[in-house]
C-alpha positions as CSV (number, residue, x, y, z in Angstrom):
1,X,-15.8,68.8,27.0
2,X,-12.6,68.5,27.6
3,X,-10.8,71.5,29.7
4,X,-7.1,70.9,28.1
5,X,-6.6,73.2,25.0
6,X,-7.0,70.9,21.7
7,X,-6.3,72.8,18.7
8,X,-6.9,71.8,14.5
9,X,-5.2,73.1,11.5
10,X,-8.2,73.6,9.0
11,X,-7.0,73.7,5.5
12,X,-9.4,74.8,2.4
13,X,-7.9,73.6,-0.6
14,X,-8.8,73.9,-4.8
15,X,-9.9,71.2,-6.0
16,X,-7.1,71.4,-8.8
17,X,-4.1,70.8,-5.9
18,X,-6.0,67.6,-4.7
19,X,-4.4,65.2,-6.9
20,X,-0.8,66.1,-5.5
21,X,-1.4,65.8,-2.0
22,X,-4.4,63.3,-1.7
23,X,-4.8,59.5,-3.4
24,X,-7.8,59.3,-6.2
25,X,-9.5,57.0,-4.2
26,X,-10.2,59.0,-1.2
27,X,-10.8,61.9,-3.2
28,X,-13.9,60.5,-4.6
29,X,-14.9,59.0,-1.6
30,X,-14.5,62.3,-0.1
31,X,-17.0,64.1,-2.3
32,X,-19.6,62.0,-0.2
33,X,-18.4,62.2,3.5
34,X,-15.3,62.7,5.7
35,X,-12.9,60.9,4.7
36,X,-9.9,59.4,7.1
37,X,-6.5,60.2,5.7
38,X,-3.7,57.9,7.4
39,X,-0.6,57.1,5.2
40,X,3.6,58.0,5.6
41,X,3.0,61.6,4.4
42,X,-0.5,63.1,6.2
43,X,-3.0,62.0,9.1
44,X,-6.5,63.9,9.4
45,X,-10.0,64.0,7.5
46,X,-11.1,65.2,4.0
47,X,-14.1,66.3,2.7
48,X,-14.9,68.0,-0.4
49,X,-17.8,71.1,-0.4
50,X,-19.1,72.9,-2.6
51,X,-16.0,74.3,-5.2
52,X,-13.2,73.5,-2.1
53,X,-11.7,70.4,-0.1
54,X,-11.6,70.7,3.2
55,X,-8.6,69.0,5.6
56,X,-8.3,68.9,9.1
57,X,-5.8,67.8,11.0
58,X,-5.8,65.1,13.7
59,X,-6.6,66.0,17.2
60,X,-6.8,64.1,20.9
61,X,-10.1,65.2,21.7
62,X,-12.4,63.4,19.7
63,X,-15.8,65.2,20.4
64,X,-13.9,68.7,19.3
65,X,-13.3,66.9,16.0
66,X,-16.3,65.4,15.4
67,X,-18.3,69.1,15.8
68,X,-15.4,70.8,14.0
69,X,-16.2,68.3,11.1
70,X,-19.8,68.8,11.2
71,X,-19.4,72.7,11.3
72,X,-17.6,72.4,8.2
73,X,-20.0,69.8,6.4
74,X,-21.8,73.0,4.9
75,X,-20.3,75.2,2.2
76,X,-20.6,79.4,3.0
77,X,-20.0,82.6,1.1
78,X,-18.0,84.1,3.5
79,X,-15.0,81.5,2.8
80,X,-14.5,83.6,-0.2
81,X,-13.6,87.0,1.3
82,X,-11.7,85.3,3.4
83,X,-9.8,83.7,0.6
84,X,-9.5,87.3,-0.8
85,X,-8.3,88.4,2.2
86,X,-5.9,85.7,3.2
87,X,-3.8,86.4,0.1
88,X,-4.0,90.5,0.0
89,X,-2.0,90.1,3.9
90,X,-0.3,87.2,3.1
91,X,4.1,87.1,3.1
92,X,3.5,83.9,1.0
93,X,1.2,83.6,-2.1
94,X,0.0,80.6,-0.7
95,X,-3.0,78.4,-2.6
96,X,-4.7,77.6,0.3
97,X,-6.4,79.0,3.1
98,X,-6.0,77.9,6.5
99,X,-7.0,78.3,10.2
100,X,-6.2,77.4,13.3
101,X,-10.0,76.3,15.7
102,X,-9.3,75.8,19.1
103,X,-11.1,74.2,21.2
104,X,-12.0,76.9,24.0
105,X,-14.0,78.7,20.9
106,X,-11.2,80.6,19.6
107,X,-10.1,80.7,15.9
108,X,-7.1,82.4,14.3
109,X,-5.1,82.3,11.4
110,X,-1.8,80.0,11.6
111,X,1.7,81.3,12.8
112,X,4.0,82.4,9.7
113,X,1.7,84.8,8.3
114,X,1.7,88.1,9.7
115,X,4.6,90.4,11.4
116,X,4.4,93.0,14.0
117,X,3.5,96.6,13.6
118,X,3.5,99.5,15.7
119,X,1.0,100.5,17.3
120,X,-0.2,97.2,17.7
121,X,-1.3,97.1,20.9
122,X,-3.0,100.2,20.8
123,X,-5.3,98.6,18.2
124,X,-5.9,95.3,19.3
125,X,-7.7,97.4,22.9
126,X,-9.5,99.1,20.1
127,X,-10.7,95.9,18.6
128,X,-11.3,93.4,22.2
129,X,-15.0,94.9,22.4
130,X,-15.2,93.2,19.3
131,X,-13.5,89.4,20.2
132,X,-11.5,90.3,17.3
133,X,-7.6,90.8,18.3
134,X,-4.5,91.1,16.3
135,X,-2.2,89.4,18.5
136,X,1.9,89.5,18.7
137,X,3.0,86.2,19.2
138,X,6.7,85.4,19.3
139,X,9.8,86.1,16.8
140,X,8.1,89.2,15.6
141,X,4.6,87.2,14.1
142,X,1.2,88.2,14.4
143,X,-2.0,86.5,14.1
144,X,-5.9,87.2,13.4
145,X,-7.9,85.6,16.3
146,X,-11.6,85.8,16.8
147,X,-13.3,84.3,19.3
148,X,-17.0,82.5,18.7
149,X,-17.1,80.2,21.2
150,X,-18.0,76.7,21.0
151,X,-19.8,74.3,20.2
152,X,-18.7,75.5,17.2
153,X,-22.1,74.7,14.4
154,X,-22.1,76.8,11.0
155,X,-23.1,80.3,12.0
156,X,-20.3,80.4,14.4
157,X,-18.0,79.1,11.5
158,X,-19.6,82.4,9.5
159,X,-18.8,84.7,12.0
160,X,-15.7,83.4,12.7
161,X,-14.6,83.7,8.8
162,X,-16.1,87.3,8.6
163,X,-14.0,88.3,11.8
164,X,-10.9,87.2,10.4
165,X,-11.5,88.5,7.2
166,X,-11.9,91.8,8.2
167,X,-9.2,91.5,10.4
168,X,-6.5,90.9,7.1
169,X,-8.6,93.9,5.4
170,X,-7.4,95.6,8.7
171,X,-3.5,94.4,8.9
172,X,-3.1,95.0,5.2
173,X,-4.8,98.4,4.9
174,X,-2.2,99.6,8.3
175,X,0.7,97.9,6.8
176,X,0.3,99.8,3.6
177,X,-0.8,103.2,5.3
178,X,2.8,103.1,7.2
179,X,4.6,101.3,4.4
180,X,3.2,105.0,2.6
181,X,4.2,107.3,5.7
182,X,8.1,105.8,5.9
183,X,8.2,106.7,2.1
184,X,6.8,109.6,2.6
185,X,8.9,110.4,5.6
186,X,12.1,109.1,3.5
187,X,11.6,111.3,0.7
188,X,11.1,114.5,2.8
189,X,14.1,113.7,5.0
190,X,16.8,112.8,1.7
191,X,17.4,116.1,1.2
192,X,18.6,117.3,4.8
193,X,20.5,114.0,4.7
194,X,22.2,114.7,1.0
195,X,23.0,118.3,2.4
196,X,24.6,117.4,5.8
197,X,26.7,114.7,3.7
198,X,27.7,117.2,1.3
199,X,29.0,119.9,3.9
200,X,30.6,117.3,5.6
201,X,32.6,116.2,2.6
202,X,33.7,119.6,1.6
203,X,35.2,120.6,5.2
């Protein structure tokens, strides 16, 4: 196993937005086994299963790919509360749902999604018992990580899934509770404000 950090966008994708992105061919071959995708607009491997596509991007590390691949052969329920998830803490209604696996075991959700919120680090030392973290990265974006280990085989995939699932139930039900308090805060506040504007204008 390689000791440098390798890292794959995984991408599951209706199988009504194949036709845009992926040649007819490959599609049906794809409903069979992994499928190579190398032309002027994408690189990786595709593989339909079950009601999705999967796509993976293209790695260095070839033995991370292959067990990545073979992790993901399998369909499982928990893809769908993730789905569900994914889209309720989402910025972008996005039709897709994607995850970064890396290849020291740890799995998160890609960089654009989430922003920071206070208290953030308060709950993220609540939530490291758990290898479930939601991390600041950089220019004010979080991310879900869980951490399964590897090799990664199709429970690990599960847990992972359920992890990060609960970890966007999580982010969105905190981002709505203070979303609530600075309304509720607002409203309480307007009329000192209107007042001390008011008795300002009329000295």
């Amino acid at each position: 196993m390689s000791t440098r950090l390798h890292m794959l966008n995984v991408e599951w994708i209706p199988l009504y937005g194949l036709q845009n992105r992926f040649k007819q061919v490959k599609v049906e071959k794809a409903k069979h086994h992994w499928v190579t995708i190398a032309d002027d607009r994408l690189r990786g491997y595709l593989r339909i299963v079950d009601k999705r596509a999967v796509y993976l991007s293209p790695a260095e590390d070839e033995g991370f790919i292959e067990e990545t691949k073979e992790s993901l052969a399998e369909p499982f329920a928990e893809i769908e509360e993730l789905e569900e998830a994914y889209h309720e803490a989402s910025r972008f209604n996005l039709c897709d749902t994607r995850l970064v696996f890396y290849s020291d075991g740890k799995v998160s959700t890609p960089y654009d999604q989430l922003t920071w919120f206070a208290g953030q680090r308060t709950v993220n030392r609540m939530l490291k018992p758990l290898n479930l973290g939601l991390v600041e990265d950089y220019d004010g974006i979080a991310r879900v990580e869980a951490m399964v280990g590897r090799p990664y085989n199709l429970a690990k995939i599960r847990k992972a899934a359920l992890l990060i699932a609960e970890g966007l139930h999580l982010y969105s039900a905190i981002k709505k509770a203070q979303e609530s308090r600075a309304l509720e805060t607002t409203i309480a506040m307007l009329p000192l404000i209107r007042e001390r504007i008011d008795r300002l204008d009329h000295q």
